[in-house]
Wavefront OBJ file of the C-alpha trace (Angstrom):
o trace
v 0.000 0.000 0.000
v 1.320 3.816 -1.047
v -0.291 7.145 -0.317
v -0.893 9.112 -3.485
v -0.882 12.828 -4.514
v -3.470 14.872 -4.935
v -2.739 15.398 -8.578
v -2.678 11.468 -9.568
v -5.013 11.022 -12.268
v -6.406 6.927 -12.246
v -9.222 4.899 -14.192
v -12.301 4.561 -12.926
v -15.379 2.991 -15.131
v -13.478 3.179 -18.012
v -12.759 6.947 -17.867
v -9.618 8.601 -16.453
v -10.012 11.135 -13.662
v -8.353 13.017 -11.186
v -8.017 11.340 -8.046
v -8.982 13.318 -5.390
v -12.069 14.530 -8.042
v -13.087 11.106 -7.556
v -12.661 10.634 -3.853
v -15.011 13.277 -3.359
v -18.089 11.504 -4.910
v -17.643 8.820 -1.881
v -18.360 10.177 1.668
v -17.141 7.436 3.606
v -18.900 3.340 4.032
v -17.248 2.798 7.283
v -16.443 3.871 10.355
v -13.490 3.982 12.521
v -11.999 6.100 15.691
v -8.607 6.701 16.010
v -6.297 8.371 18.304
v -3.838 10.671 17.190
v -0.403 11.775 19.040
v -1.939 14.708 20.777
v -4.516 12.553 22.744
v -7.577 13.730 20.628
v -10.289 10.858 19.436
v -11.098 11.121 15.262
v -14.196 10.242 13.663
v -12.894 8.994 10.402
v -15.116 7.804 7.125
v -13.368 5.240 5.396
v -14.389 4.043 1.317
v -12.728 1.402 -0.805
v -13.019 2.134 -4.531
v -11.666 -0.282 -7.302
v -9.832 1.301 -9.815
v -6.669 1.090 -12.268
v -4.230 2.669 -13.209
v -3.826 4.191 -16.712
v -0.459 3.410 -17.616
v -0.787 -0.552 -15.772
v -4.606 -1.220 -16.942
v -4.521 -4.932 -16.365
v -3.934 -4.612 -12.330
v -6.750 -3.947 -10.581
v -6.379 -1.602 -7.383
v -8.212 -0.619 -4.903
v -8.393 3.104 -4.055
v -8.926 3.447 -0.027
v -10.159 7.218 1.193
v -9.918 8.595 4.571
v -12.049 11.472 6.187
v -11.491 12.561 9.461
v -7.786 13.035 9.608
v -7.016 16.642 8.046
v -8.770 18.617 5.715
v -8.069 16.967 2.820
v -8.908 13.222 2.473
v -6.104 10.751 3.136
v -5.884 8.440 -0.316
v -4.230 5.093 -0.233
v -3.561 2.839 -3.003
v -3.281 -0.792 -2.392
v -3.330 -4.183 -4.637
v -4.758 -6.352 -1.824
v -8.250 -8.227 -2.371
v -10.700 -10.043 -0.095
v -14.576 -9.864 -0.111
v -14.418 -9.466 3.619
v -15.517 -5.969 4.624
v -12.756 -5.862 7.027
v -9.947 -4.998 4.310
v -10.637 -1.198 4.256
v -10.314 -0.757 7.803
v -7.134 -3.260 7.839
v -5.269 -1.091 5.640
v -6.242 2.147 7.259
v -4.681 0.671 10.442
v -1.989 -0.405 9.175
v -0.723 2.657 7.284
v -1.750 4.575 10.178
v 0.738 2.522 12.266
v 3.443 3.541 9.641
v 2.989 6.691 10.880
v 4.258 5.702 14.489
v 6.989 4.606 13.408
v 8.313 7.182 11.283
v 7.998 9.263 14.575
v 10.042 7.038 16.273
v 12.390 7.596 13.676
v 12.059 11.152 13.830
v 12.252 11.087 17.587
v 15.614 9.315 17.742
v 17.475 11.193 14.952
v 16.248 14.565 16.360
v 16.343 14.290 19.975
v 19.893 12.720 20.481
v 21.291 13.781 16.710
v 21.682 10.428 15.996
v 22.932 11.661 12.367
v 25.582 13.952 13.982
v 28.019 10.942 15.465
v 31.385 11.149 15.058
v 32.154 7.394 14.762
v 33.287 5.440 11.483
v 33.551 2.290 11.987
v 30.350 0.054 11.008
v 30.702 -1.815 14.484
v 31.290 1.556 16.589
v 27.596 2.761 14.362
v 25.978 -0.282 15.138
v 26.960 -0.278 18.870
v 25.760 2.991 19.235
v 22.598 2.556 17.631
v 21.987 -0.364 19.811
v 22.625 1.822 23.201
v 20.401 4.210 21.489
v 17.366 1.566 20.908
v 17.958 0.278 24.506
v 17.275 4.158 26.028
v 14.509 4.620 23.961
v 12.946 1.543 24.971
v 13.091 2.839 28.527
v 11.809 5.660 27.904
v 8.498 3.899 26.297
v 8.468 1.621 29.561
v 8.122 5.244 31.467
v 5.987 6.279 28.894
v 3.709 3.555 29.802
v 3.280 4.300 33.148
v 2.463 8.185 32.916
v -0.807 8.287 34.217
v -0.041 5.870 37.479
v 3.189 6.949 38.131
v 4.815 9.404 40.669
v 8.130 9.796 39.296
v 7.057 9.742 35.643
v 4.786 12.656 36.193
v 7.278 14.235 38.432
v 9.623 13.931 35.152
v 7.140 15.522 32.824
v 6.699 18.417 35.264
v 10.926 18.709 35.376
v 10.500 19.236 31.259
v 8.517 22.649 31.389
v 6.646 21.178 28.957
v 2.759 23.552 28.357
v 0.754 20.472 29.033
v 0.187 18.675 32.444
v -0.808 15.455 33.773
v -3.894 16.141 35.581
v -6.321 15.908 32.121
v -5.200 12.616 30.280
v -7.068 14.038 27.265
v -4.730 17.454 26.909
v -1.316 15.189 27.647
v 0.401 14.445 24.274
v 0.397 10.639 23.744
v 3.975 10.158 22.995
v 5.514 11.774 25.443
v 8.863 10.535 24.528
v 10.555 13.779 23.838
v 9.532 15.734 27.377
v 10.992 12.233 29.625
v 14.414 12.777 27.445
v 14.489 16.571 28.436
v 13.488 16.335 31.943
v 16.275 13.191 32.094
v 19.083 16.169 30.455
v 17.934 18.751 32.630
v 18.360 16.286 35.391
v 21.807 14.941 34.361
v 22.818 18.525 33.544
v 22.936 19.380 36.750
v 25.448 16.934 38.148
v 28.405 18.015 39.160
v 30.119 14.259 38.579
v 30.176 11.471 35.859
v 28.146 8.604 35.667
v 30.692 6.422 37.155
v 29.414 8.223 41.000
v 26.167 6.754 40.586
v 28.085 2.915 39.764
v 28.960 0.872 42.921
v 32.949 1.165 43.433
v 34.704 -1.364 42.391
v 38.675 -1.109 43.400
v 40.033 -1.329 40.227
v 43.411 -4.567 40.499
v 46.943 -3.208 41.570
v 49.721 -2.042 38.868
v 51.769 -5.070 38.506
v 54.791 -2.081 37.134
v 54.575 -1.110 40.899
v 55.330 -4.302 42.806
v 59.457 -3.428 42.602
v 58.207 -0.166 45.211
l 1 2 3 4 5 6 7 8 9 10 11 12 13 14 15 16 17 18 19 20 21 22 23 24 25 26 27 28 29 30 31 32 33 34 35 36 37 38 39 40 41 42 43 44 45 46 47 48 49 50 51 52 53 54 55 56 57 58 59 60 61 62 63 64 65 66 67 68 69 70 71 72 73 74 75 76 77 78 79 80 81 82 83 84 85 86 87 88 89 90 91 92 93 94 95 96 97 98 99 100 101 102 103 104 105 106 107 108 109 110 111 112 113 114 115 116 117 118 119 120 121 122 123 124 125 126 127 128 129 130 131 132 133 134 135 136 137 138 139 140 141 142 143 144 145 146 147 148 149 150 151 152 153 154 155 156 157 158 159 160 161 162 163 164 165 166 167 168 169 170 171 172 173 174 175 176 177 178 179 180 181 182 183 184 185 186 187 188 189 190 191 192 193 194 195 196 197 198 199 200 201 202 203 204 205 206 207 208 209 210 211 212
């Protein structure tokens, strides 16, 4: 499944139109709610209309429209069949997960310039991108437990961040980027490295010095 431009021109009943000219005759078959990043709850109208493309007019598509999420219909194109009624909302989900994951993309190059290192070595990248994926996936376990935890809203309050904890439906939903702040602001203010907050270990004696 792709998402396709506004401009796209596609076969429909044997005459070529403009895409989103054609999404607009269909006001949406079936329903769905979805939850966007920002906590809010969309009513979206979802159709499923079987078209082709001019320049490939043996495969048949199906043209999947989306009200609800901006202004402008959402238009996916996808070459998957079934005759259960389930499909349209199947691929709606599942492109709408996409755009998770593109945040948590977005999230990890942006937040820690993850593009900026200064290693060059392939192992020294991938080492660093697996420290990277470990700290993020602590900060979804936080995440997680935002709404029953003391220390987790106690972090969101440390990032200054305009939104609070006391209304669950004004708190952002990915909350990612305010528990890495408050954790910098935090860690900013130490006055010592990392190794202060280790247990000591004595570290063995300099065989060189045995002849003193």
């Amino acid at each position: 499944m792709i998402r396709c431009n506004k401009n796209r021109n596609v076969a429909y009943k044997e005459k070529v139109i403009n895409i989103l000219e054609l999404a607009t005759r269909y006001k949406g078959k079936y329903g769905m709610k979805y939850t966007d990043k920002k906590g809010k709850i969309r009513d979206c109208k979802i159709s499923m209309i079987p078209i082709r493309l001019p320049t490939f007019p043996d495969h048949e598509l199906n043209l999947v429209v989306v009200y609800g999420l901006s202004q402008e219909p959402m238009l996916l194109l996808s070459n998957m069949e079934s005759r259960d009624n389930r499909l349209v909302l199947a691929i709606t989900k599942v492109y709408l997960m996409r755009w998770r994951i593109e945040e948590y993309y977005r999230f990890k190059k942006q937040q820690f310039e993850f593009e900026d290192f200064r290693v060059r070595s392939l192992n020294a990248i991938r080492t660093l991108l697996l420290m990277l994926s470990m700290l993020i996936g602590l900060l979804g376990l936080l995440s997680e437990k935002a709404d029953e935890s003391l220390f987790v809203m106690n972090l969101i309050d440390i990032s200054k961040r305009l939104y609070g904890t006391e209304n669950k439906n004004k708190r952002l939903k990915f909350i990612y980027h305010s528990l890495a702040d408050a954790f910098f602001l935090i860690l900013h203010k130490c006055m010592h490295g990392y190794s202060a907050f280790l247990p000591h270990i004595p570290s063995p004696p300099n065989p060189q010095l045995a002849f003193f």
